[in-house]
C-alpha positions as CSV (number, residue, x, y, z in Angstrom):
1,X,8.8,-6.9,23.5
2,X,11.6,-5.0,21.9
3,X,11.9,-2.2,20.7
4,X,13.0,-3.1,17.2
5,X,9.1,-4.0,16.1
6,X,7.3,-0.9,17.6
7,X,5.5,1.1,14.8
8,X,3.8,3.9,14.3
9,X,0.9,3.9,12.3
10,X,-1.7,6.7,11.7
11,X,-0.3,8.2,15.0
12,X,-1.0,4.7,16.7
13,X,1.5,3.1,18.2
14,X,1.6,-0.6,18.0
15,X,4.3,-3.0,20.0
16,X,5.2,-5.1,16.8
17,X,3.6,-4.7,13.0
18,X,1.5,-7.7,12.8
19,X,-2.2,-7.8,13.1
20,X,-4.5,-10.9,12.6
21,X,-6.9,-9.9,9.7
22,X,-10.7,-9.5,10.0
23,X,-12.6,-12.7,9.2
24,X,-10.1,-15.1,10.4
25,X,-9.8,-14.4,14.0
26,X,-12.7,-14.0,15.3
27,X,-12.5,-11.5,18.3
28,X,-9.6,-13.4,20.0
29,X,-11.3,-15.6,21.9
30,X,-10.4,-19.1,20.5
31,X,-6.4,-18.0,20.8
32,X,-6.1,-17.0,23.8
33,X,-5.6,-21.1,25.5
34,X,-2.9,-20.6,22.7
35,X,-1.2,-17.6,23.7
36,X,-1.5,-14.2,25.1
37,X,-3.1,-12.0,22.2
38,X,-1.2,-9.1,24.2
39,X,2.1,-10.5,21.7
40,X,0.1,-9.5,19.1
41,X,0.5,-5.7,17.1
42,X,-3.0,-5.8,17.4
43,X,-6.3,-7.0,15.9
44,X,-8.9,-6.4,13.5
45,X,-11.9,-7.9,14.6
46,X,-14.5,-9.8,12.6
47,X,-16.0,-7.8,10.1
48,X,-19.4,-5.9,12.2
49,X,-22.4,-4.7,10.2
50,X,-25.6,-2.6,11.8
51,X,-27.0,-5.4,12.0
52,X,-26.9,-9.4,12.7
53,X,-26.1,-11.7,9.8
54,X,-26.7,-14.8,9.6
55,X,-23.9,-15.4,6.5
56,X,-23.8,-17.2,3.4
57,X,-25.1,-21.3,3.2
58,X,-23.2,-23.5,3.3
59,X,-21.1,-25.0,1.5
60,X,-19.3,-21.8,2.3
61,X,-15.0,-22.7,2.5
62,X,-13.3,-24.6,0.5
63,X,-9.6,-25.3,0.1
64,X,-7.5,-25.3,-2.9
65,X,-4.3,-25.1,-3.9
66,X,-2.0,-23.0,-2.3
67,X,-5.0,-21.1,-0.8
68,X,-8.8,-21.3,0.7
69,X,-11.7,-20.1,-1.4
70,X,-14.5,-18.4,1.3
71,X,-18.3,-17.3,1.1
72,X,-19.0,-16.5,4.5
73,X,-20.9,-13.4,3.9
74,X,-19.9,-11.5,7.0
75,X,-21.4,-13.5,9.9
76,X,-21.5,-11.6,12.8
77,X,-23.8,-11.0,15.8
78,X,-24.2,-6.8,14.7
79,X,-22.3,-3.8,16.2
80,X,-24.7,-3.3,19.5
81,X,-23.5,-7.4,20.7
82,X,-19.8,-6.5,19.4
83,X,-19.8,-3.2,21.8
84,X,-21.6,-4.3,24.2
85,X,-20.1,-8.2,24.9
86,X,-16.7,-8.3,22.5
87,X,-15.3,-5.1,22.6
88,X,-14.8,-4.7,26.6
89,X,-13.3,-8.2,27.0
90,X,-10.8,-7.4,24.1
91,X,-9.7,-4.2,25.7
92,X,-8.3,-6.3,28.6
93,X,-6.3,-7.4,26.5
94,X,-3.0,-5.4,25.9
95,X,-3.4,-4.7,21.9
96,X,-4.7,-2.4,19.5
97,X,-7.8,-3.1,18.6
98,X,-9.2,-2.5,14.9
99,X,-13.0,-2.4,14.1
100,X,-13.8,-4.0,10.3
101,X,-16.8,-2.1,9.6
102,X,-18.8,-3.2,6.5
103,X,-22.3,-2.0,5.2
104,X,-25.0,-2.5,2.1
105,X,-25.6,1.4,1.8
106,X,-23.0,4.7,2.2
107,X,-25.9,5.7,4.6
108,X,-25.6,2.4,6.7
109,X,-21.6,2.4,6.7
110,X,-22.2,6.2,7.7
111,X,-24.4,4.9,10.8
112,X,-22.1,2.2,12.0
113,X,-19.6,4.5,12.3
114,X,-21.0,6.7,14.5
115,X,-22.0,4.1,16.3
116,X,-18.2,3.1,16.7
117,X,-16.7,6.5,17.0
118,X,-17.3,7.1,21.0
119,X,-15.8,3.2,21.6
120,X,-12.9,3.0,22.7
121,X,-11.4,1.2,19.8
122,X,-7.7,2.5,18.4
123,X,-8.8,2.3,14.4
124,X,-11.3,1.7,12.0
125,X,-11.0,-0.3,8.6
126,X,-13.8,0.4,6.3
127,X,-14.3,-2.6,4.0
128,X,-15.5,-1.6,0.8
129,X,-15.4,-4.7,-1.2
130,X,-19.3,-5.3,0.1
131,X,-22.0,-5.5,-2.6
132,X,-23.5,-1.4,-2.4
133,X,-27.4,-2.4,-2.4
134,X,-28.3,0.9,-3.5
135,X,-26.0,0.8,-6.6
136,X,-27.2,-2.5,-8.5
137,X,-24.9,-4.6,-5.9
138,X,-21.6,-3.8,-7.6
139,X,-18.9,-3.4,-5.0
140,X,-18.1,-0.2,-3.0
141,X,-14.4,-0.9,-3.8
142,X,-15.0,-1.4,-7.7
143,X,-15.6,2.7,-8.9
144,X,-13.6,5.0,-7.7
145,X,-16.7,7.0,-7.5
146,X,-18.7,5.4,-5.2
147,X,-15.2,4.5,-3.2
148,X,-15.1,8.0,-2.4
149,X,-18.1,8.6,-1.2
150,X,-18.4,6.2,0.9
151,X,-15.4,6.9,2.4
152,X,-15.9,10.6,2.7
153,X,-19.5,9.4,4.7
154,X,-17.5,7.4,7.1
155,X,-14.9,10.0,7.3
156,X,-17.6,12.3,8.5
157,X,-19.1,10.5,11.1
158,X,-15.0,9.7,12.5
159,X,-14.3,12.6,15.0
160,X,-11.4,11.1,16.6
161,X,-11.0,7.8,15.1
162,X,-8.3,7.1,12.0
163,X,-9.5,5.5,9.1
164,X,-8.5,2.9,7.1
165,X,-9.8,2.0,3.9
166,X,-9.4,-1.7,2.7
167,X,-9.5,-2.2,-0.9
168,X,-10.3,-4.4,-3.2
169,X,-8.2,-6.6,-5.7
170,X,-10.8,-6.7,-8.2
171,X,-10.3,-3.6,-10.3
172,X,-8.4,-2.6,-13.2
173,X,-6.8,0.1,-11.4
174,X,-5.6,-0.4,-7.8
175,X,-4.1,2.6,-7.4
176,X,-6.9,4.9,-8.9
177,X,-9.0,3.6,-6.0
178,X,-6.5,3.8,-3.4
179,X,-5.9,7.8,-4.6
180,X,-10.0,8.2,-4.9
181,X,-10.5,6.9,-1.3
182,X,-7.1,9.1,0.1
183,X,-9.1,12.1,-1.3
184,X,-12.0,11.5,-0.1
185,X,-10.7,11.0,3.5
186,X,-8.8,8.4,4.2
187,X,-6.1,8.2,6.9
188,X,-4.6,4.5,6.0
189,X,-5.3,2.3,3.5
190,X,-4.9,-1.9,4.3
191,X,-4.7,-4.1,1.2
192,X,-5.4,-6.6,-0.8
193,X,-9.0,-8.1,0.1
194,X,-9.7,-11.1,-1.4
195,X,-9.6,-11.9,-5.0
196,X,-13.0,-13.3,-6.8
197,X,-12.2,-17.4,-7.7
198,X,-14.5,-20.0,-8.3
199,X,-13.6,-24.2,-8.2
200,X,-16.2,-26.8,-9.5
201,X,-16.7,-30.2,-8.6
202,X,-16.4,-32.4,-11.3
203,X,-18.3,-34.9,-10.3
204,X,-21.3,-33.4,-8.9
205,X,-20.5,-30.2,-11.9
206,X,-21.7,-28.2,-9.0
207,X,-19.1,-25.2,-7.8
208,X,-18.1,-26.3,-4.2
209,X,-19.3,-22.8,-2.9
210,X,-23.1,-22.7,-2.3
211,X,-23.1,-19.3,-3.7
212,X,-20.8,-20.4,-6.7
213,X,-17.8,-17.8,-6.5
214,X,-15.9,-16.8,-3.5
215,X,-13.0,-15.2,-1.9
216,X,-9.4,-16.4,-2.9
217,X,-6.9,-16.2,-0.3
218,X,-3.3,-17.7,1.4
219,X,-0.2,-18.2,-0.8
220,X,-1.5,-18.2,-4.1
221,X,-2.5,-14.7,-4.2
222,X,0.9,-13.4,-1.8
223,X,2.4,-12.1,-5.2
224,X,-0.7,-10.1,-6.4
225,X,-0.7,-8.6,-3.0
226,X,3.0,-7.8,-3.0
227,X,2.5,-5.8,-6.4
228,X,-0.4,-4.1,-5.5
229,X,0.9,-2.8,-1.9
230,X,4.0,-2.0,-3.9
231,X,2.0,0.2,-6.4
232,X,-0.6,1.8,-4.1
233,X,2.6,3.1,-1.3
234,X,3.9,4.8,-4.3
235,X,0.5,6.3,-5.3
236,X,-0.5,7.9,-1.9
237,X,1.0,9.6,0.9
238,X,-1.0,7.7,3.3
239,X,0.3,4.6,5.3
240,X,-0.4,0.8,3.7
241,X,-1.5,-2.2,6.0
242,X,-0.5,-5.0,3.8
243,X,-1.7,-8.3,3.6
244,X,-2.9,-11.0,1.1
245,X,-1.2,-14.6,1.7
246,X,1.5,-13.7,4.2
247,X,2.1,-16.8,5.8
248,X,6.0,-16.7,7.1
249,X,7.9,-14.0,9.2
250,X,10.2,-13.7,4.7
251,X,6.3,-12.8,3.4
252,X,6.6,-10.0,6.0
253,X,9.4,-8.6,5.6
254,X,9.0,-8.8,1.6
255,X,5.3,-6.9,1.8
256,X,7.1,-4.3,4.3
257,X,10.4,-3.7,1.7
258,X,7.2,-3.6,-0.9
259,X,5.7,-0.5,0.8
260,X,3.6,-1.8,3.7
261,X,4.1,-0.1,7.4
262,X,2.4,-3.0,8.8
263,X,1.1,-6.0,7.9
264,X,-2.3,-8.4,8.7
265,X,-2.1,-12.4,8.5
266,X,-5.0,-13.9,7.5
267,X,-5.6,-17.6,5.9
268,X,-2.2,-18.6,7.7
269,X,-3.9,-18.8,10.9
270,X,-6.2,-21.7,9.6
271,X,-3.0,-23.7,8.9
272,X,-1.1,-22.6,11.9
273,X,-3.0,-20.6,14.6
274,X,0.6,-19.8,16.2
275,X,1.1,-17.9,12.6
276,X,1.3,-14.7,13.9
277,X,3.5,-15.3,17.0
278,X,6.3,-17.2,14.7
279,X,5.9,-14.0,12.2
280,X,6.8,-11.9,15.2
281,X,9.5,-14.3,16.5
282,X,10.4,-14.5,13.1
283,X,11.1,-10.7,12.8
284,X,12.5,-10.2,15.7
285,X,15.2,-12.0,14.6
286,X,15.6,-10.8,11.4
287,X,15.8,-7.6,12.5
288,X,18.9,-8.9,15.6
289,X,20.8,-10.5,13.4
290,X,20.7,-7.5,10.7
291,X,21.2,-5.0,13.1
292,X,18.3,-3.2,12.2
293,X,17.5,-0.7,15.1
294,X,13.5,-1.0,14.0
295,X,11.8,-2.3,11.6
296,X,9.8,0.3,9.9
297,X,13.6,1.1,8.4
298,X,12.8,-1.8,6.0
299,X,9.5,0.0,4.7
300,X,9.2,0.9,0.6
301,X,13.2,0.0,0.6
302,X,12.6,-2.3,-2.6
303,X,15.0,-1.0,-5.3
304,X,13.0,-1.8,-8.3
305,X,15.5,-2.7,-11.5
């Protein structure tokens, strides 16, 4: 791999800036008859909670225009099966490893990371766009109150680990958020999460999500995602992990010029499971044929009118 792609990221270094995004890769597995995941910057596993869940009903994706709408509702066998049965086998793999940690209290994100912290993980991403039980279900990620304080629990509980805070797109502020969250703790800060979207079948006049609204990702949010990473780098002094509807090797180098250090592909991967590997390619080349030494040269470079 050259040397063009290496970053540094919250004193981790990665061998190129792209990272499949939690919920859309799995832990690896199903990629690697594909390719080796060692190409890859790195991963951030499925998103672990304390405890098994079974998700949302079905029907639970849907695509639309430009995009996917998705319900899931975190899946995941829990963070004792991840340790214990996904985390070894992706260590053998030659990439930074990320751990998407999501709870339903501050107390129960608190827990989980101390359950993470002695692992041998490189980072953890803390998503706060979960419903917060204890606070009438209104996201972590929606008051910068309650962002900070979670994030301040988790911070507590990381001796050694960075952490990254992934935000939510569904606030009035972005960047009051991203500030409350950098206060409170944070090392990083990966954005945008999905944005809330909703599609009815007009025949049946039932929403084609069991649980009516659901997660908008891919293209049609890319420019959303591109503003907000653009806002927040400006906002903090902490490094952005961009994502939100990068789907071409352009769409990474854009959300880098925007503000981003690194980036994470999500939805594309549904569409093209060699996504990622043609980003990198993609970059490379880019980066050859500009003679650009490396590409963390390109980040926040956007020269706004």
């Amino acid at each position: 791999m050259s040397e063009r792609l290496k970053v540094n990221f919250c004193g981790v270094e990665f061998k190129n800036p792209v990272v499949p995004a939690s919920g859309t890769y799995g832990y690896g597995r199903e990629y690697e008859s594909l390719y080796p995941l060692s190409k890859l910057g790195g991963i951030s596993v499925k998103g672990t909670t304390l405890y098994p869940r079974q998700g949302n009903p079905g029907p639970r994706v849907a695509e639309t225009p430009a995009g996917m709408l998705n319900s899931v509702g975190l899946q995941n066998g829990g963070a004792k099966k991840f340790l214990e049965y996904e985390l070894p086998n992706l260590l053998t793999k030659d990439t930074r490893i990320i751990a998407n940690i999501a709870g339903s209290t501050v107390e129960e994100c608190a827990e989980l990371a101390a359950l993470i912290e002695p692992s041998a993980v490189d980072m953890v991403e803390l998503n706060i766009s979960c419903p917060n039980v204890a606070q009438g279900g209104a996201a972590f990620g929606t008051d910068c109150t309650v962002a900070a304080a979670v994030t301040a629990a988790v911070r507590k509980e990381l001796k050694t680990k960075p952490l990254m805070v992934k935000l939510s797109p569904n606030v009035t502020s972005i960047t009051d958020i991203a500030k409350s969250v950098e206060a409170a703790g944070a090392d990083a800060l990966s954005l945008i999460n999905t944005l809330l979207g909703m599609r009815i079948d007009i025949k049946t006049r039932r929403p084609v999500l069991k649980r009516n609204v659901g997660g908008l990702s891919g293209p049609a949010v890319f420019p959303v995602a591109v503003r907000m990473v653009w806002q927040t780098a400006n906002a903090v002094k902490i490094p952005v992990m961009g994502m939100g509807g990068i789907a071409t090797w352009e769409d990474a180098v854009e959300m880098m010029m925007a503000g981003a250090s690194a980036v994470q592909v999500g939805a594309a991967i549904f569409n093209d499971p060699y996504a990622p590997v043609k980003i990198i390619d993609g970059m490379e080349r880019w980066c050859r044929e500009n003679n650009i030494a490396n590409i963390s040269e390109i980040v926040g470079t956007v020269q706004p009118w």
